[in-house]
Structures are given as C-alpha cells and as structure tokens.
C-alpha positions as CSV (number, residue, x, y, z in Angstrom):
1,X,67.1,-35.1,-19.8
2,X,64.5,-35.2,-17.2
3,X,60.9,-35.5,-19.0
4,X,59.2,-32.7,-17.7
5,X,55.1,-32.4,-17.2
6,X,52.7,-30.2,-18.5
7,X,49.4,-30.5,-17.1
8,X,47.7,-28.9,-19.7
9,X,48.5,-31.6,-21.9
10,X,48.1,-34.3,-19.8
11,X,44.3,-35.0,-21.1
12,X,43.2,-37.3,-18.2
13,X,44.0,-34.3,-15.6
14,X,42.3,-32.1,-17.8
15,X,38.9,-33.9,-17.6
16,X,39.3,-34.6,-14.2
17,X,39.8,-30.8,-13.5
18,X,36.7,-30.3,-15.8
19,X,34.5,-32.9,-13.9
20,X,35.8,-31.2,-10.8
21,X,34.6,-28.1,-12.0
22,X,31.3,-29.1,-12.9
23,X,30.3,-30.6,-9.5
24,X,31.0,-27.8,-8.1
25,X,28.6,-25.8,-10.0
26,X,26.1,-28.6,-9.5
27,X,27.0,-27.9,-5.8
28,X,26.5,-24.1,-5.5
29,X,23.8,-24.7,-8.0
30,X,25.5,-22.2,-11.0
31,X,23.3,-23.7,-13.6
32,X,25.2,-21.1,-16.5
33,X,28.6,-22.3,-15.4
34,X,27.5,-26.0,-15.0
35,X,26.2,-25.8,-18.7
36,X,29.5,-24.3,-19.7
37,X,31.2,-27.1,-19.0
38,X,29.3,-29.6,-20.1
39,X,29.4,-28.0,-23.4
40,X,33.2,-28.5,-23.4
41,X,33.3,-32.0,-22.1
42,X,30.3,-32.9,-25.0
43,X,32.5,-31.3,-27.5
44,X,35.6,-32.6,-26.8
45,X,35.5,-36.4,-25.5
46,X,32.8,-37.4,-28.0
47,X,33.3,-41.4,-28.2
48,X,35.1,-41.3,-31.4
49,X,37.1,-38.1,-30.6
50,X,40.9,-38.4,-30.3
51,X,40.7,-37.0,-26.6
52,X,38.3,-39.9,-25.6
53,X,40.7,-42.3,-27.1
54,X,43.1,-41.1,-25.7
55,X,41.6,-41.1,-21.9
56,X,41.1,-44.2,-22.0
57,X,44.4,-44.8,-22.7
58,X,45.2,-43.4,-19.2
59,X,41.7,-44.9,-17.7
60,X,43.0,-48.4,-18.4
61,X,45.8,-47.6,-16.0
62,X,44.7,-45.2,-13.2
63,X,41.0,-46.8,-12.9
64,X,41.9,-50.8,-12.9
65,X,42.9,-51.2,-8.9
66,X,44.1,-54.6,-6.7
67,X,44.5,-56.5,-10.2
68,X,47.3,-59.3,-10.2
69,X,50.8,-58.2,-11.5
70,X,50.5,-60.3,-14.8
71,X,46.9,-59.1,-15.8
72,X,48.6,-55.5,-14.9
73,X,51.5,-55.6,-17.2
74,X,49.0,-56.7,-20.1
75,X,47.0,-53.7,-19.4
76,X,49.6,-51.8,-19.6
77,X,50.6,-53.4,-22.7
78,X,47.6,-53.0,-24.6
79,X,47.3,-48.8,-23.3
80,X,50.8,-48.2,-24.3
81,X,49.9,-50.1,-27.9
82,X,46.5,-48.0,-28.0
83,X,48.0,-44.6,-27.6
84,X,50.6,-45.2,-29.9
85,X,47.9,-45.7,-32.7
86,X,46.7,-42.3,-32.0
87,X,48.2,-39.7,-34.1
88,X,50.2,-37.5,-32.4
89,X,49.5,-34.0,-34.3
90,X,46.2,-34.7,-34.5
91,X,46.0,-35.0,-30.6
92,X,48.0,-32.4,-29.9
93,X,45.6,-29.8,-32.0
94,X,43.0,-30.8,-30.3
95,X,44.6,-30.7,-26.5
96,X,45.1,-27.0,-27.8
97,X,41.7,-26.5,-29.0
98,X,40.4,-27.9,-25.8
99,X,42.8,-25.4,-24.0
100,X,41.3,-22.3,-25.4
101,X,37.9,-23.2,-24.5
102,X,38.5,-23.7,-21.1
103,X,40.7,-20.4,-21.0
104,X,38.0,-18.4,-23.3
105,X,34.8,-19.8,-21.5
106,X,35.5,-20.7,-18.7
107,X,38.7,-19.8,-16.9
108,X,42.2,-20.5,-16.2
109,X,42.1,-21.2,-13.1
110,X,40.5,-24.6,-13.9
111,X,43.6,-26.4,-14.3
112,X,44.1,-25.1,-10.7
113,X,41.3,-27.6,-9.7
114,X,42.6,-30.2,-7.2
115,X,42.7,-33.9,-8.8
116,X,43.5,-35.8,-5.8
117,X,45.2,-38.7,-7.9
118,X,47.4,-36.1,-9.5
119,X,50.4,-37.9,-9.1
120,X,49.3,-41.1,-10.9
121,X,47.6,-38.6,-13.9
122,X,51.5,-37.8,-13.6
123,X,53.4,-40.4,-13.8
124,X,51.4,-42.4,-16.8
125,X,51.7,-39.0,-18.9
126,X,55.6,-39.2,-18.6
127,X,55.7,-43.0,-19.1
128,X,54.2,-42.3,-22.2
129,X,55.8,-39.4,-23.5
130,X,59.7,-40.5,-22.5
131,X,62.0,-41.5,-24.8
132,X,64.4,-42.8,-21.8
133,X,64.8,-47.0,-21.9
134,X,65.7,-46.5,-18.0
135,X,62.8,-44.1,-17.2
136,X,60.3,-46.0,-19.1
137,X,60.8,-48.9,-16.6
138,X,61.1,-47.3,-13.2
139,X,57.8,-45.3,-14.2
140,X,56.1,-48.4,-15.5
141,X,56.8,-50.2,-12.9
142,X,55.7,-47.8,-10.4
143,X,52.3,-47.8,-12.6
144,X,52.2,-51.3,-12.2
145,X,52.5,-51.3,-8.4
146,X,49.4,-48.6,-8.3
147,X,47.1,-51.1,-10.1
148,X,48.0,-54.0,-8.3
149,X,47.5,-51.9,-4.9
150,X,50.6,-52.1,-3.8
151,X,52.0,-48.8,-3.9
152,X,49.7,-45.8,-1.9
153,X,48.9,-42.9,-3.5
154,X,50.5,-39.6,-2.1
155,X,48.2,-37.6,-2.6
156,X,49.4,-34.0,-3.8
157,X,48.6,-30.5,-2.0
158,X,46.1,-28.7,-3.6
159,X,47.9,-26.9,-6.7
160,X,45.9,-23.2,-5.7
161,X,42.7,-22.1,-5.5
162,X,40.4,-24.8,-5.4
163,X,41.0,-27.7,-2.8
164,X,39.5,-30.5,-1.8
165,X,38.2,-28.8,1.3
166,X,36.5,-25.9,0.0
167,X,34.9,-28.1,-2.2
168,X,33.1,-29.9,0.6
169,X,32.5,-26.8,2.0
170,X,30.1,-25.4,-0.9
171,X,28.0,-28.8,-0.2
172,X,28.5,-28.4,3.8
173,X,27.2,-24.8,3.4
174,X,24.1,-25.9,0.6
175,X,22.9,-29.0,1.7
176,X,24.5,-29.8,5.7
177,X,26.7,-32.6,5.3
178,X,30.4,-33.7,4.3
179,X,30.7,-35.6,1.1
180,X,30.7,-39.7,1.5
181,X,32.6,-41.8,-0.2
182,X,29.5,-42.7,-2.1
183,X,28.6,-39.5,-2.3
184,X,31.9,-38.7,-4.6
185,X,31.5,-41.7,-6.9
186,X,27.8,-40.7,-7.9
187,X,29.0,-37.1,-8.5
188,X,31.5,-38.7,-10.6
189,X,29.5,-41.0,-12.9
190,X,26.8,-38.1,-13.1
191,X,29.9,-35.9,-14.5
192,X,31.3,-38.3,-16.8
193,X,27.8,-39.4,-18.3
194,X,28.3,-36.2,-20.3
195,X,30.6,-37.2,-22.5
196,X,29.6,-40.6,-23.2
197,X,26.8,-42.6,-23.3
198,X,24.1,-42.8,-20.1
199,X,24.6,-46.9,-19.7
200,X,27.2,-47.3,-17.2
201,X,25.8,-44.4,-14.8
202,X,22.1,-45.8,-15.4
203,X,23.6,-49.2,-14.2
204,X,25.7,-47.6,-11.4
205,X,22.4,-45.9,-10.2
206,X,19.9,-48.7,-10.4
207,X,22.7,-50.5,-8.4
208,X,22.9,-48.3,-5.9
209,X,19.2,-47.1,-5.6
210,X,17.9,-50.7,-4.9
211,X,20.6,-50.2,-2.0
212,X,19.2,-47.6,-0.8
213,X,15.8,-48.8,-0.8
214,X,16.7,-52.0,1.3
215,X,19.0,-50.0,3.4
216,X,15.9,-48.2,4.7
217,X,13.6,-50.9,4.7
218,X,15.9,-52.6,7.3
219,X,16.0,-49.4,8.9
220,X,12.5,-49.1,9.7
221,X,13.0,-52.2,12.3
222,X,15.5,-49.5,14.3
223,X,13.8,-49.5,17.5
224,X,14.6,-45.4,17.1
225,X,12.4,-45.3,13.8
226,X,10.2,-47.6,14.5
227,X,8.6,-46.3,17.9
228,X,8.9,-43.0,16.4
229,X,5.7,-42.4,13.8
230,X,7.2,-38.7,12.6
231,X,10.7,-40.5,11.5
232,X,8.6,-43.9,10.3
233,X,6.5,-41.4,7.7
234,X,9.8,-39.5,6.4
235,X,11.4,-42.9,5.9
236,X,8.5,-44.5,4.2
237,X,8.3,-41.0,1.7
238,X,11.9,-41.5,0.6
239,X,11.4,-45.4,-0.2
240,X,8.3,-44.2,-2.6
241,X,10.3,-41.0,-3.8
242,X,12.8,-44.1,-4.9
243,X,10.8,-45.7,-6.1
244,X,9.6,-43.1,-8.8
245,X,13.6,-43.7,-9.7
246,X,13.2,-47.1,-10.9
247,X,14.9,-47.6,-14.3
248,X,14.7,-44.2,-15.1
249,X,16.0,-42.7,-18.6
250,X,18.0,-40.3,-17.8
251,X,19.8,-38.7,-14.3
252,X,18.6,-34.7,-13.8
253,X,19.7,-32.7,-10.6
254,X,16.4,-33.3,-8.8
255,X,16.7,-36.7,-8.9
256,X,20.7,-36.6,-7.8
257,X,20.1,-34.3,-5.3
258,X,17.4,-36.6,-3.8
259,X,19.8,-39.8,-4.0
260,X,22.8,-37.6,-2.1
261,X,20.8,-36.5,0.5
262,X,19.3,-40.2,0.7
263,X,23.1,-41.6,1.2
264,X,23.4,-39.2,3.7
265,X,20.1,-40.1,5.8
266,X,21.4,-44.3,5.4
267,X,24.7,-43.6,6.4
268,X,23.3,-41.4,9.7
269,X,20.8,-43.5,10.6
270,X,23.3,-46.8,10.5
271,X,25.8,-44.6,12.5
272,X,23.2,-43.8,15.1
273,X,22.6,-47.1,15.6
274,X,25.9,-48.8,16.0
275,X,27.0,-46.2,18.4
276,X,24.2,-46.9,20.6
C-alpha cells in the first residue's frame, strides 16, 4: 500500500511554512502577525523539544548538499537512527498541539505557504514513515542523490494562496527590489534564530557584513561613484551605518532591513558596472 503524505505532519514543512509566514510579515511589516508566529516557533522547536529533534532529523538530509555518496549514506544512517530514538506518541501529540496553534492563532491557510523544496520535505517524510523494504530503498536512494547533487529538485507549483511570486511582490511593492539569492538566506537565518540560539545567524551576519563592507569599499574606485561626490557620500554613510553592526548582540528589523537594502545597492552597483 502506497504510503501516503500528510503535510501537516511532516514537521520540517511545517516550519518552513511557518518561517515562510513570518517573512512575510517582516515584509509587509505586520508587527502583530510577525509576533504570532514567532511565539509558535519559540514554543514549539525549543532545543530540547521533540519537534526540534525531530527537524533535524530531516535537516541532516535536505540541508547537507554536493556531499560524496559514502559521507551521504552515513548521514542518512545516523538521521534514520536519530528519529527512531524519538518517541513516536510523544511526537505525534505535539505535531497536533502545534497544529491547533497555527489553526487557532494564526490560520489555516499557513500550510498553504509555498516551500519551494516541497518535494524533498516529501520524500524524507515517507522514507521515514514506510514500512515497505522496496520503497525504503528507491526513496533513500533518491535522498541520497539530492545530497550528493545529483538529482535536481523539481520544484512543486505553489499548493494555493501564497506563492513564491506574490511573496516577492509584498518586498517589490515595500522596499523596490526582487529578492536575491542572498537576500533569501538572511531572511532565513533571521527566521530560524527564533527558535534556537542567536550563534549561527550572528556568525552568518558578521560573515556577510564584512562583505558588504569591502564590496563597497572596492566600489568607491567605480569610475561612476567615484567622480560622482552625491553617490561617493551615500556610499561612504552605509560603510559607517555597517559599521555600527559590528559584532552586534542581537539581529532587530532596523538593522535587517538596512543589510537587505545594502545587498541590494552591492549587487546594482557591480551589475552597473560589468555591463558597461
């Protein structure tokens, strides 16, 4: 019998749909609804909760890309050991606990939310929960091929209301530009520091701040900028303005707001300039 899939209880789709929802409340700056959420991801994937345990399970498989096969089917190893330790009622209460508090306070239309990688959120849920010898190795094996980048991720249509193109919309229509690549992976740490500690994200930004920083620096020898005193001052303002940002304690909207619009201005000005 085919193993079927319910979202709901798939818990790494369920905090992606919740980080999903919480950038876009960032985005159309719903401070109430923003807070909502973040209340439910604080309250449910605690470090020592069973739903953080049990992400990770799925984050050892979904997040580890263009790894070699072996190192791949040891991961995979150790995630299948790891969720077997969890217990399964005990999960399973608090999946449904984390249900109704999406559906009371929020809405359910959140597992709507478009997760782009879907699919993969997919296919590790069933290889976990089959009890099919024959389906357990076509599905790790297709698992296995995602990590080690060798199979491409079709990515699914948007299940209903929210896609991934009105979500760039909302930050087209606020702020002016599409989303970047970089853009999306800040969003994302900023998200997921709620429900863990702040040391990976403050790494992630330091990283990518310094970046920044010299990114500008090197613009200011753009003939463009540099015989233009209006454009030389703005530059020079958001180099100090990051500098303010230097191993800071903790990541508020001011401050990511600043950085997105900062990734913007690098990536137009280095775009300007290799198309002249």
């Amino acid at each position: 019998m085919k193993n079927k899939h319910n979202k709901k209880r798939n818990t790494a789709f369920v905090f992606e749909a919740l980080t999903r929802e919480a950038t876009v409340a960032i985005i159309k700056g719903d401070a109430k609804r923003k807070q909502k959420v973040i209340s439910i991801i604080r309250k449910h994937f605690g470090n020592d909760s069973i739903l953080r345990k049990d992400l990770e399970c799925y984050r050892s498989l979904y997040e580890n890309q263009n790894l070699d096969e072996n190192t791949s089917n040891k991961i995979l190893e150790s995630a299948k050991a790891a969720k077997r330790l969890l217990d399964p009622q005990g999960l399973f209460k608090q999946q449904t606990e984390l249900i109704n508090d999406i559906n009371k306070d929020l809405t359910p239309d959140t597992f709507n939310n478009f997760v782009p990688n879907y699919k993969s959120l997919a296919t590790i849920a069933k290889m976990f929960n089959t009890n099919s010898p024959k389906e357990s190795v076509i599905l790790e094996s297709r698992i296995v091929k995602g990590m080690t980048g060798k199979l491409e991720e079709q990515i699914m249509e948007p299940i209903d209301t929210l896609t991934f193109s009105t979500f760039t919309k909302k930050f087209n229509e606020k702020y002016g530009s599409s989303l970047l690549r970089e853009q999306k992976e800040l969003l994302n740490y900023y998200i997921s520091s709620f429900s863990s500690d702040e040391l990976e994200t403050k790494i992630y930004i330091n990283n990518e701040v310094t970046r920044l920083k010299e990114s500008l620096r090197k613009a200011v020898e753009v003939e463009e900028i540099a015989n233009d005193p209006d454009m030389m001052r703005k530059t020079n303002s958001v180099i100090q303005k990051l500098e303010t940002f230097y191993n800071f304690n903790s990541l508020n909207e001011s401050t990511l707001l600043t950085i997105l619009k900062t990734q913007e201005l690098v990536k137009e000005i280095y775009s300007n300039a290799s198309n002249d």
